[in-house]
Structures are given as C-alpha cells and as structure tokens.
ZALOKOL-183914 format. One record per atom (N, C-alpha, C, O): x, y, z; residue number from 1. Coordinates in nm, 4 decimals. Layout:
<nodes>
<node east="X" north="Y" up="Z" k="NUM"/>
...
</nodes>
This chain:
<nodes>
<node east="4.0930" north="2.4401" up="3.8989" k="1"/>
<node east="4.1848" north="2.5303" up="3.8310" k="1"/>
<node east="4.1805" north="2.5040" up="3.6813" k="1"/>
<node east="4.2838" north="2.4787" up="3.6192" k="1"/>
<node east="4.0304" north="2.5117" up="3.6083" k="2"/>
<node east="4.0456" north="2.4625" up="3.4832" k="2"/>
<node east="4.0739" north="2.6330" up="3.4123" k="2"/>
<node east="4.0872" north="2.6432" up="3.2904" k="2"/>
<node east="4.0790" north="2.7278" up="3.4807" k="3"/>
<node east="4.0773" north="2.8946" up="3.3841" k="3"/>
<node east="4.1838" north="2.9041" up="3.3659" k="3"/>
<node east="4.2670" north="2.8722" up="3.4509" k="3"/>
<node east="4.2194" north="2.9589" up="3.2296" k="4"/>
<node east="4.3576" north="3.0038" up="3.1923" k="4"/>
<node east="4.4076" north="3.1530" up="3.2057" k="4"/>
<node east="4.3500" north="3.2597" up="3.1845" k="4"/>
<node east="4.5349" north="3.1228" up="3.2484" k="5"/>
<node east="4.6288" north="3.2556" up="3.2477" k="5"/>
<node east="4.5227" north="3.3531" up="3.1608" k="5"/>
<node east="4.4605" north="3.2990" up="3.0694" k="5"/>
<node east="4.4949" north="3.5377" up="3.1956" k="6"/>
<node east="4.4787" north="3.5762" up="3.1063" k="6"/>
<node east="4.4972" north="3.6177" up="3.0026" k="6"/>
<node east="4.4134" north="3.6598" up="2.9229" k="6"/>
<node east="4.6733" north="3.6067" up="2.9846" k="7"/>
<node east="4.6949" north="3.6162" up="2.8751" k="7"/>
<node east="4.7140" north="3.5230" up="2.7646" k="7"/>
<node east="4.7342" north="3.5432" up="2.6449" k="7"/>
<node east="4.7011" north="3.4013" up="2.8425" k="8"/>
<node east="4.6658" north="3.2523" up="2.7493" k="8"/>
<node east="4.5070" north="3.2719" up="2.6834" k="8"/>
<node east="4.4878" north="3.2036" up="2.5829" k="8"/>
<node east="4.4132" north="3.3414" up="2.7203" k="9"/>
<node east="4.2784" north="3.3383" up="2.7588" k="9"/>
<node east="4.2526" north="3.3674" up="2.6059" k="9"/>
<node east="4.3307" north="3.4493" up="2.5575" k="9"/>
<node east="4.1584" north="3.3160" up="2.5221" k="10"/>
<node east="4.1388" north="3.3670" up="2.3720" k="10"/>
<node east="4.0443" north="3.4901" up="2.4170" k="10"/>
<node east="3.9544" north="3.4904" up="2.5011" k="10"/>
<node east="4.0946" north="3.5999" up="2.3309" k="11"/>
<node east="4.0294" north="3.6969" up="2.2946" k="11"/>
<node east="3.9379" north="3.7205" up="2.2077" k="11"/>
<node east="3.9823" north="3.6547" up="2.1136" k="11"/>
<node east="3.8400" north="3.7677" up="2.1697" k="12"/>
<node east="3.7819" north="3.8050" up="2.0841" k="12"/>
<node east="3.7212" north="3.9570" up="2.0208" k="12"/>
<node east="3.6965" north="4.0468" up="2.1014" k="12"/>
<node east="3.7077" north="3.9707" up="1.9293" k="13"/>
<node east="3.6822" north="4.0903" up="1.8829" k="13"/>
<node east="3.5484" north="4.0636" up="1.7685" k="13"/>
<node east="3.5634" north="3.9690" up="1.6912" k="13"/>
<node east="3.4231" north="4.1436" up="1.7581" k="14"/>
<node east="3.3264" north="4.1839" up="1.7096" k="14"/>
<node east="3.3384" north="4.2612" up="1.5982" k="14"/>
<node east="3.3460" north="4.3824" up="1.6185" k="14"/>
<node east="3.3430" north="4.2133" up="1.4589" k="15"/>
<node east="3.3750" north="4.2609" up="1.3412" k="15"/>
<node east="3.2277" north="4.3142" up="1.2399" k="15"/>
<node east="3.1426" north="4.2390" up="1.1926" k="15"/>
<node east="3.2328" north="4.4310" up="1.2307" k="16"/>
<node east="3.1171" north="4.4389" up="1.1417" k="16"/>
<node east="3.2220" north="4.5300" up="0.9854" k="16"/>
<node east="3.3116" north="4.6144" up="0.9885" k="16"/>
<node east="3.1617" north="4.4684" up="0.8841" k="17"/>
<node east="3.2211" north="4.4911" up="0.7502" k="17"/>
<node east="3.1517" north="4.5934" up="0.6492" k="17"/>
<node east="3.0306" north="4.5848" up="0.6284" k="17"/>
<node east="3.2222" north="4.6804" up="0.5932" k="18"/>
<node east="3.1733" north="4.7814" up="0.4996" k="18"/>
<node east="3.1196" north="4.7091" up="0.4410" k="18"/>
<node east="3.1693" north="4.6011" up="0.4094" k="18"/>
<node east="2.9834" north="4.7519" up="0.4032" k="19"/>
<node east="2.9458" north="4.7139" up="0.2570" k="19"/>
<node east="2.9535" north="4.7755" up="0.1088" k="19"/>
<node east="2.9018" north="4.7268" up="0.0083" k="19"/>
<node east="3.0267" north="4.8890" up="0.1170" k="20"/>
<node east="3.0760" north="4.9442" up="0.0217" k="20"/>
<node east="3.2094" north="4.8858" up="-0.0320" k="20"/>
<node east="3.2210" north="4.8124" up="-0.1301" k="20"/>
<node east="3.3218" north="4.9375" up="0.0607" k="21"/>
<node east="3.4300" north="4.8978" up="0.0338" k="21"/>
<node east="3.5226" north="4.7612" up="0.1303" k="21"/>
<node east="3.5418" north="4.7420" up="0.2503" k="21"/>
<node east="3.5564" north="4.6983" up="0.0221" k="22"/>
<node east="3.6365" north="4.5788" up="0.0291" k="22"/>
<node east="3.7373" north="4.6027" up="0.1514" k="22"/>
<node east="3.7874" north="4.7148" up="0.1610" k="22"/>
<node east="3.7652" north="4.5189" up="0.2313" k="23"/>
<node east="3.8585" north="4.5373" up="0.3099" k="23"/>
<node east="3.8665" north="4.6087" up="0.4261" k="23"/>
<node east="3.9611" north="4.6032" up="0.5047" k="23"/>
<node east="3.6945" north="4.7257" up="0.4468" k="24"/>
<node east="3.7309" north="4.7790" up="0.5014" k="24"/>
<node east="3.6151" north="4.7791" up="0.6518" k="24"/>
<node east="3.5105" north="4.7235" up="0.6181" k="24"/>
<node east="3.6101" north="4.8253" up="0.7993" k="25"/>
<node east="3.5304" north="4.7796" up="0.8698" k="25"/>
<node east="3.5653" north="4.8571" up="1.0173" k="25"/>
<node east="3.6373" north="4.9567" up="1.0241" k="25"/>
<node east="3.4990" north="4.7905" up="1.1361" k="26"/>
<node east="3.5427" north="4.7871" up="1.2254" k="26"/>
<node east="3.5552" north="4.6904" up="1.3200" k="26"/>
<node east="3.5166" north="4.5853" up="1.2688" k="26"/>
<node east="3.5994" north="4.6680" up="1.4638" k="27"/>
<node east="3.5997" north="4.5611" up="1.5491" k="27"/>
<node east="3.6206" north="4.6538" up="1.6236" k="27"/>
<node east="3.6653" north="4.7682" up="1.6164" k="27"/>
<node east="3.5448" north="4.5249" up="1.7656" k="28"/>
<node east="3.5613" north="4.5826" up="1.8938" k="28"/>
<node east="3.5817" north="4.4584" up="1.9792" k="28"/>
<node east="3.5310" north="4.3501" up="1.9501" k="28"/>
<node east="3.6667" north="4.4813" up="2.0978" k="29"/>
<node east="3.6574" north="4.3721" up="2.1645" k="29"/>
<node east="3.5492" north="4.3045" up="2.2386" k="29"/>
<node east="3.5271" north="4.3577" up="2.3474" k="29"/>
<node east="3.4823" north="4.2119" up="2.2134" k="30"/>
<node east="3.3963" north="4.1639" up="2.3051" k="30"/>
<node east="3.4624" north="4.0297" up="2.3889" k="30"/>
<node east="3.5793" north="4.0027" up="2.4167" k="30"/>
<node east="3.3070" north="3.9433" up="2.4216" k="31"/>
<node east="3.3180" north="3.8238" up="2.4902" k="31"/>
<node east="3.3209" north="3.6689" up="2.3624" k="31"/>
<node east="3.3429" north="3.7005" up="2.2455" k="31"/>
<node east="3.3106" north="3.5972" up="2.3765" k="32"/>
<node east="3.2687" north="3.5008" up="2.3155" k="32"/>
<node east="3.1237" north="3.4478" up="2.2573" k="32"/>
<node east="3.1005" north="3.3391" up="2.2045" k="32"/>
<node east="3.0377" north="3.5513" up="2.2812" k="33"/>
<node east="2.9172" north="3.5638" up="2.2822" k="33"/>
<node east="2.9048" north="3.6874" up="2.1724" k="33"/>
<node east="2.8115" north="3.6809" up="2.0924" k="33"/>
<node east="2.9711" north="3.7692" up="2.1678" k="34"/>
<node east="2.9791" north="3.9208" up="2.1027" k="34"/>
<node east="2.9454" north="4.0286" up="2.2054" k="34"/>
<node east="2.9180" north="4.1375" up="2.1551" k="34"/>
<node east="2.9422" north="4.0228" up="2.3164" k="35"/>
<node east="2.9035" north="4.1341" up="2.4006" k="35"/>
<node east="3.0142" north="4.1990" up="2.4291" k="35"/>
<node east="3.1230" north="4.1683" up="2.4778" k="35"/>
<node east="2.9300" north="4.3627" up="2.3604" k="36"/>
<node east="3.0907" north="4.4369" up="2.3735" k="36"/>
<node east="3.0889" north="4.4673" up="2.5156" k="36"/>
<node east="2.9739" north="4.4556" up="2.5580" k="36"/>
<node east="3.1772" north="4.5041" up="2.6119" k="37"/>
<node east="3.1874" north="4.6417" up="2.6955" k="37"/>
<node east="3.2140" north="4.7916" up="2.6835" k="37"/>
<node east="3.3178" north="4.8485" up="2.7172" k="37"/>
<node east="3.0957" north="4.8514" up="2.6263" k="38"/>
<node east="3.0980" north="4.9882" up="2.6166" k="38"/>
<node east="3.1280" north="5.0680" up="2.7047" k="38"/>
<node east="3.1921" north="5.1695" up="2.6773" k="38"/>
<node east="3.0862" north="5.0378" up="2.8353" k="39"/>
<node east="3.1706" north="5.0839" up="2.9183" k="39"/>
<node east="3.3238" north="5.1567" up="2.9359" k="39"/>
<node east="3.3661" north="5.2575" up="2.9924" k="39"/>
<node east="3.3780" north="5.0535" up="2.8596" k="40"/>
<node east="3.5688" north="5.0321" up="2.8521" k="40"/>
<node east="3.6282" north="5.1137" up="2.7630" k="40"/>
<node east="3.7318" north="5.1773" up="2.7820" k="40"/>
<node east="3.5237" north="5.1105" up="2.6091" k="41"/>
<node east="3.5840" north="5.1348" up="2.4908" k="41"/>
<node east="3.6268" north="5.2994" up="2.5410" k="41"/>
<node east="3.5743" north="5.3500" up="2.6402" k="41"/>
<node east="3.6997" north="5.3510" up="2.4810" k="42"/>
<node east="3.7189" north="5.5157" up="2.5053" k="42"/>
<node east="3.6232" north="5.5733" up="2.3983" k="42"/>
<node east="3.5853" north="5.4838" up="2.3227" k="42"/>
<node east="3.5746" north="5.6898" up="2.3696" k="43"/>
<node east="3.4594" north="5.7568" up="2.3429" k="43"/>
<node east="3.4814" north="5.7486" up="2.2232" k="43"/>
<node east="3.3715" north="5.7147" up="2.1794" k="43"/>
<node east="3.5663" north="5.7585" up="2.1175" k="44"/>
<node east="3.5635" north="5.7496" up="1.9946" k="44"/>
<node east="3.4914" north="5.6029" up="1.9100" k="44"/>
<node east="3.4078" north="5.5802" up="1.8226" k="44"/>
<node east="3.5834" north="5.5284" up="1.9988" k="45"/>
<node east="3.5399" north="5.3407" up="1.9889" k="45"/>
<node east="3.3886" north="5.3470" up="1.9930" k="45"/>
<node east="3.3088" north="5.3090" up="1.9073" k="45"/>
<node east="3.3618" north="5.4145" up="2.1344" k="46"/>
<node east="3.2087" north="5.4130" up="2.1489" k="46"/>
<node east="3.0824" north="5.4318" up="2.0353" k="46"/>
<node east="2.9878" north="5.3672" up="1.9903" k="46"/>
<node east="3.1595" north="5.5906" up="2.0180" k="47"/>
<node east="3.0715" north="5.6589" up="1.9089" k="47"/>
<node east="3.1039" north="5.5711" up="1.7494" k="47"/>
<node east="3.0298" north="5.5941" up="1.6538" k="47"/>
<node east="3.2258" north="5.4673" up="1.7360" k="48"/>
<node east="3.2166" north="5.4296" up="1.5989" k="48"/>
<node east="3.1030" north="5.3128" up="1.6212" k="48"/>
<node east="3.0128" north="5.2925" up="1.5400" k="48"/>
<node east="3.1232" north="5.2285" up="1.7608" k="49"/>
<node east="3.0752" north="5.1294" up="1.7699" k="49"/>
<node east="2.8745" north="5.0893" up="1.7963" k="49"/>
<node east="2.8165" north="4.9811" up="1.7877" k="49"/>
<node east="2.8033" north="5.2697" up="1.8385" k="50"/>
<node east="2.7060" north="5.2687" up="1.8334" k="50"/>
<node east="2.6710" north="5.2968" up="1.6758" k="50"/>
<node east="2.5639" north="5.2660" up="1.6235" k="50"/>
<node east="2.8004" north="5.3723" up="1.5979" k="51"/>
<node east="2.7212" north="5.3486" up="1.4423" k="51"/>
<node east="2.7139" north="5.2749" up="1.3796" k="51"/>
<node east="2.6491" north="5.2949" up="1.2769" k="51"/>
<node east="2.7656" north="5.1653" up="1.3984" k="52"/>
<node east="2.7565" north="5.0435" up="1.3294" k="52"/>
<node east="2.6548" north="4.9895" up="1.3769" k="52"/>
<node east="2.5862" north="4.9496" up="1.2828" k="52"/>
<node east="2.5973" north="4.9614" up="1.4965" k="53"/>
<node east="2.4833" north="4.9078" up="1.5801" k="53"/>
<node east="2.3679" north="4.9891" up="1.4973" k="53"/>
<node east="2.2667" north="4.9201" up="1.4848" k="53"/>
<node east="2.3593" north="5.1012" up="1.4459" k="54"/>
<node east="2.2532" north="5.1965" up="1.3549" k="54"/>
<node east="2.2517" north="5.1569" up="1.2532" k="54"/>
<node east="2.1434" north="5.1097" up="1.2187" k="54"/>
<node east="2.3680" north="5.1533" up="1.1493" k="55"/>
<node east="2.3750" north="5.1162" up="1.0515" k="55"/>
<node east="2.3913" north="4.9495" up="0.9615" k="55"/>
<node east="2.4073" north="4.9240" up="0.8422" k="55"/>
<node east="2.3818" north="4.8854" up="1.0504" k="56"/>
<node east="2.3345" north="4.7257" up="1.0214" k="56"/>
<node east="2.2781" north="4.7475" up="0.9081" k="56"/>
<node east="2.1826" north="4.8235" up="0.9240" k="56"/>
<node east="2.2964" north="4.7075" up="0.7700" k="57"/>
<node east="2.1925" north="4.6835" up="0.6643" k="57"/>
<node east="2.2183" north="4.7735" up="0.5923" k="57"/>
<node east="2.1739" north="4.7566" up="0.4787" k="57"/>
<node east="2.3084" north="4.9266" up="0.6183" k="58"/>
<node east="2.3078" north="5.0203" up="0.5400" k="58"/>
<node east="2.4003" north="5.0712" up="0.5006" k="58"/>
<node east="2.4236" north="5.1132" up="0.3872" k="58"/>
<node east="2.5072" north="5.0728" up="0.6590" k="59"/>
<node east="2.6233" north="5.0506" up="0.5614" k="59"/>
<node east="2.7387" north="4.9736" up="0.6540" k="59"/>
<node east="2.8507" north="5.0161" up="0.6823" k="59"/>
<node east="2.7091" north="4.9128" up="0.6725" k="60"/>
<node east="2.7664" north="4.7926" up="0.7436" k="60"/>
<node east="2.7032" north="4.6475" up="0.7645" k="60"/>
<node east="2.5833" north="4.6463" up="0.7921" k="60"/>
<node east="2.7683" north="4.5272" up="0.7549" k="61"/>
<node east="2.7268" north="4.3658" up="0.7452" k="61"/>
<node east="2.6794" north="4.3510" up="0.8537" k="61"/>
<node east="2.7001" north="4.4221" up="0.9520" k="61"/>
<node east="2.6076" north="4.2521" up="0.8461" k="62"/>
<node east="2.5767" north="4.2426" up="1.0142" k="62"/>
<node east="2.7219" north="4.2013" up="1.1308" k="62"/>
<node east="2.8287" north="4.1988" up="1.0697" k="62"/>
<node east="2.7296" north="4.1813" up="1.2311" k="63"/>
<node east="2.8717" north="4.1560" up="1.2799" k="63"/>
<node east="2.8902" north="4.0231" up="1.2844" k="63"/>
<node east="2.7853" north="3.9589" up="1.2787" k="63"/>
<node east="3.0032" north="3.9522" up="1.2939" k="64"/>
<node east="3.0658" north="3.8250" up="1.3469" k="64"/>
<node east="3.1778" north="3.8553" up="1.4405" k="64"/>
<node east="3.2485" north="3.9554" up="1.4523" k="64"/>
<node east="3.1748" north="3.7463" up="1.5010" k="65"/>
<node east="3.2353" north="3.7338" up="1.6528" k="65"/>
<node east="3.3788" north="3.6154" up="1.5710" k="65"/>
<node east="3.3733" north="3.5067" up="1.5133" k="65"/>
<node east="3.4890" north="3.7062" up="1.6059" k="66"/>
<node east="3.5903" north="3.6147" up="1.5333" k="66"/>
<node east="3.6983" north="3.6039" up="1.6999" k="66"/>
<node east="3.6708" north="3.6518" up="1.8098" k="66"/>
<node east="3.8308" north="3.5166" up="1.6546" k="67"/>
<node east="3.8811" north="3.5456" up="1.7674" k="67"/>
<node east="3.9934" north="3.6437" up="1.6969" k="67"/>
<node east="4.0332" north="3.6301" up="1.5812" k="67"/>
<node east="4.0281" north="3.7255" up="1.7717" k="68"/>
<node east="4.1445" north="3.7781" up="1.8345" k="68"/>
<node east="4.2762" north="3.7715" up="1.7593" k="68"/>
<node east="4.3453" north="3.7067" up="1.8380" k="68"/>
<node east="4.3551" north="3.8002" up="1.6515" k="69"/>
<node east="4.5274" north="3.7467" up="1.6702" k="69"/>
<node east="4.5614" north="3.8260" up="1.7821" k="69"/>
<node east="4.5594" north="3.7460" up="1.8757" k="69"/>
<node east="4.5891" north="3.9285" up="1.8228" k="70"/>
<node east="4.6188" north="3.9592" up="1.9388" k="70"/>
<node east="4.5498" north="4.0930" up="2.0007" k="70"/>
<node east="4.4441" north="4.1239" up="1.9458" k="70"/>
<node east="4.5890" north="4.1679" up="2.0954" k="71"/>
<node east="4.5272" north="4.2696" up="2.1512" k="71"/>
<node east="4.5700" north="4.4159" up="2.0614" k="71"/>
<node east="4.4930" north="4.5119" up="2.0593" k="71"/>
<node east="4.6837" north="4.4163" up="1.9996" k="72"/>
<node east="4.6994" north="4.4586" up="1.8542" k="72"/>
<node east="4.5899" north="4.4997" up="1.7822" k="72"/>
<node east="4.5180" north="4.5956" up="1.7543" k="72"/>
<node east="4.6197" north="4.3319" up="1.7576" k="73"/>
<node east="4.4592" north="4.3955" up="1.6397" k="73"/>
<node east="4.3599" north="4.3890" up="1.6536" k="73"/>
<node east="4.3040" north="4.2929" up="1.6007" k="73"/>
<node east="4.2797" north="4.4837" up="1.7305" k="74"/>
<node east="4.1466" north="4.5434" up="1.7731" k="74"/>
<node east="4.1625" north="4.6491" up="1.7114" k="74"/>
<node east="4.2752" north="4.6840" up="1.7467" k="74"/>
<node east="4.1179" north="4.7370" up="1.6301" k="75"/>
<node east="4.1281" north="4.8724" up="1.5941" k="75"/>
<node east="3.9855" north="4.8702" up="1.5908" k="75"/>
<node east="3.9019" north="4.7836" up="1.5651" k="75"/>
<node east="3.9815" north="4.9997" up="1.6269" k="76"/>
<node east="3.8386" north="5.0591" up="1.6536" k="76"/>
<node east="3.7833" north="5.1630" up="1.5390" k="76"/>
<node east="3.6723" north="5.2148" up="1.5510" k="76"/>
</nodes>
C-alpha cells in the first residue's frame, strides 16, 4: 500500500511558453514523464495542444513538465 490517495497524488501539467510574449503560454495535464492524454483533453485543449507540438521553435519554447498547484490551474 505504498500509492497515494488520488487526490494526495502530485499532479502535473506540461507547459510550453510564448516566445513572443512574456507571461504568456499553455499547459496541459500530463504524467510525470510529460505524456499528455489527448484522448481526455476536450477538443479545443486538443487543437491548442497539437499547435504547440507544430510550433516548437516558432512560436512556442520547447515544453517542461512542472508539477501541478492544483487541478485549477491547468488552463488549456
């Protein structure tokens, strides 16, 4: 019984960053690894989250895998 409650469980979310403007980006929830589930996301998430996967280098950072403050703040 070493798994925790899931809501004890750290979350994580997949952050890729404008490279234009300061401050600004997206995230998605993944694993601890960065693997999103596209599956899950609803179609908008989807469609922001395959443009960032396109745009690597052009107009977005590459991503980092951060954790979570809460299920909150995931914005897609």
């Amino acid at each position: 019984m070493n798994e925790l409650p899931v809501a004890l469980a750290p979350r994580y979310e997949l952050c890729y960053r404008s490279l234009f403007e300061w401050g600004r980006g997206f995230s998605f929830p993944c694993d601890a690894h960065g693997r999103v589930d596209i599956a899950s996301l609803p179609d908008r998430a989807r469609n922001n989250y395959l443009f960032c996967r396109a745009t690597v280098g052009r107009e977005v950072q590459l991503p980092s895998v951060t954790l979570a403050h809460s299920a909150a703040a995931i914005a897609y």
